[in-house]
VOGU-3710 file (C-alpha; in Angstrom, 3 decimals, decimal comma):
1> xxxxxxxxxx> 170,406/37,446/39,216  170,259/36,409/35,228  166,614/35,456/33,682  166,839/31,990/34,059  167,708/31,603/37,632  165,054/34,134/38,028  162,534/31,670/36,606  164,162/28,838/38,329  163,452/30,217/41,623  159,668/30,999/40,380
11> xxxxxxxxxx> 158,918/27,855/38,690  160,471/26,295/42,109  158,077/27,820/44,431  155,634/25,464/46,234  152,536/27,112/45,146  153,813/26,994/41,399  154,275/23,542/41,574  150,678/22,740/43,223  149,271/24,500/40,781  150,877/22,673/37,909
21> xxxxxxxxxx> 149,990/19,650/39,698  145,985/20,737/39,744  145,759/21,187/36,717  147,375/17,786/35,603  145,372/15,694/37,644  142,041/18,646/37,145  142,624/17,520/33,139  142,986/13,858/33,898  139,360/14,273/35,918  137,237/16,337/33,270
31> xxxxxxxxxx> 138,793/13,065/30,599  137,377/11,202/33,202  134,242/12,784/33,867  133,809/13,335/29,508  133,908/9,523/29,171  131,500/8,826/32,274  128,866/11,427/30,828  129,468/10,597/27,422  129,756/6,667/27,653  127,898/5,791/30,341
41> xxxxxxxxxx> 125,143/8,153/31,338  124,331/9,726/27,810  123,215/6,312/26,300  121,020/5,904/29,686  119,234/8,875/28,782  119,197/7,515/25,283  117,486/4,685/26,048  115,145/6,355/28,437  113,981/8,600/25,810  113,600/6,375/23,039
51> xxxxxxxxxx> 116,906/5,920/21,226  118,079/9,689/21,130  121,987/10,153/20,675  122,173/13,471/22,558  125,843/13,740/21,083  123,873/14,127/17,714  121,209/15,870/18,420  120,402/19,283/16,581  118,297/21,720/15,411  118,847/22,328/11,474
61> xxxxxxxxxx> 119,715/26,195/10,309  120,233/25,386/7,158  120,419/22,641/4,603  123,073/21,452/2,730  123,496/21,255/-0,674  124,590/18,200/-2,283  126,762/17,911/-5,385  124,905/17,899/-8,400  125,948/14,801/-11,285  127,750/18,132/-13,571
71> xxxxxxxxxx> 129,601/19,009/-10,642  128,419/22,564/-10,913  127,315/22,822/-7,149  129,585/22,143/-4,429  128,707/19,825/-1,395  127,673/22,367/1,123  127,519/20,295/4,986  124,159/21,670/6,629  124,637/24,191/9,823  123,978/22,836/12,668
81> xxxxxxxxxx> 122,652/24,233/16,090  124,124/21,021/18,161  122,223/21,042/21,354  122,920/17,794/22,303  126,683/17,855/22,685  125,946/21,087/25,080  123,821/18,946/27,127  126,744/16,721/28,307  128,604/19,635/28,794  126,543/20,681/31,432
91> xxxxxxxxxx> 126,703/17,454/32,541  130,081/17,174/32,459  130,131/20,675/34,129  127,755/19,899/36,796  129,449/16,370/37,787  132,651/18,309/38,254  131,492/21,297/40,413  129,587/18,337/42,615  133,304/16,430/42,984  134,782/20,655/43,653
101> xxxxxxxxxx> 132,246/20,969/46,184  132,668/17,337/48,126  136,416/18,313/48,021  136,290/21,474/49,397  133,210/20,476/51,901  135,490/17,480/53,282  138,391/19,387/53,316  136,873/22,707/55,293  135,148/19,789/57,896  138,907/18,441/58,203
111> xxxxxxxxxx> 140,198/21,780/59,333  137,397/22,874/61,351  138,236/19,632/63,106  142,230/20,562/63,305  141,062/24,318/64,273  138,838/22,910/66,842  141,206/20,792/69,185  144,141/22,491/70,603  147,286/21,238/70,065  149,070/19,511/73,430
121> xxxxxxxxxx> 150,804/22,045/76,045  154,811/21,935/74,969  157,324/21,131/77,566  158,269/24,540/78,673  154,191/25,010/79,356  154,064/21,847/81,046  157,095/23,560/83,363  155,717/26,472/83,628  151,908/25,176/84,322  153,652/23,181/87,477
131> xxxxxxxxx> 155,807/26,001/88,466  152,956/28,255/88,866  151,023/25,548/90,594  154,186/25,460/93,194  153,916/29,066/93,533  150,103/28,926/94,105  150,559/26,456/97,044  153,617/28,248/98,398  151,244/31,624/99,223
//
């Protein structure tokens, strides 16, 4: 078997292709999620706290140095410690783990229910159930 139908074969497997699907639709969700935290509930905070951008917010290492009128010093941007954009991260974070666990929660409840009720007797049961029963009476 050559290389490529090797990797034909593997790329064609079902749980190869779910994958590639979940992490599609997984990317499409955290965009989702980013804008929702980001556009919607950061500026709530914002205005609940008295104007903050959190997606600006940061603690100042160091300065930076601003061109002098020469141009013997060289613009320097300051270093930043950016807490604010790893605040919505965790939101972000947290929002998706909560939509993980709903998923998983509903689905486990879904096959608890499918594990729980017993699928109907086939036909050869059925025949054999009454056969038995015939038996029974006949003793």
């Amino acid at each position: 078997m050559s290389m490529l139908q090797e990797f034909k074969a593997f790329a064609m497997r079902g749980n190869v292709l779910d994958l590639a699907v979940g992490v599609v639709i997984g990317g499409a969700f955290g965009a989702i999620v980013t804008s929702l935290v980001g556009d919607l509930i950061m500026p709530l905070v914002g205005v609940l706290t008295g104007g903050v951008d959190f997606s600006k917010a940061a603690f100042v290492l160091k300065e930076g140095v601003a061109a002098s009128a020469d141009g013997s010093i060289k613009a320097v941007p300051p270093v930043l410690l950016g807490y604010g954009k790893f605040i919505q991260t965790i939101l972000n974070f947290i929002i998706v783990a909560w939509a993980i666990f709903m998923l998983v929660k509903g689905m486990n409840k879904v096959m608890h229910k499918q594990a729980a009720v017993p699928p109907p007797p086939t036909a050869q049961e059925t025949l054999l159930t009454e056969i038995r029963d015939l038996l029974r009476k006949q003793s």
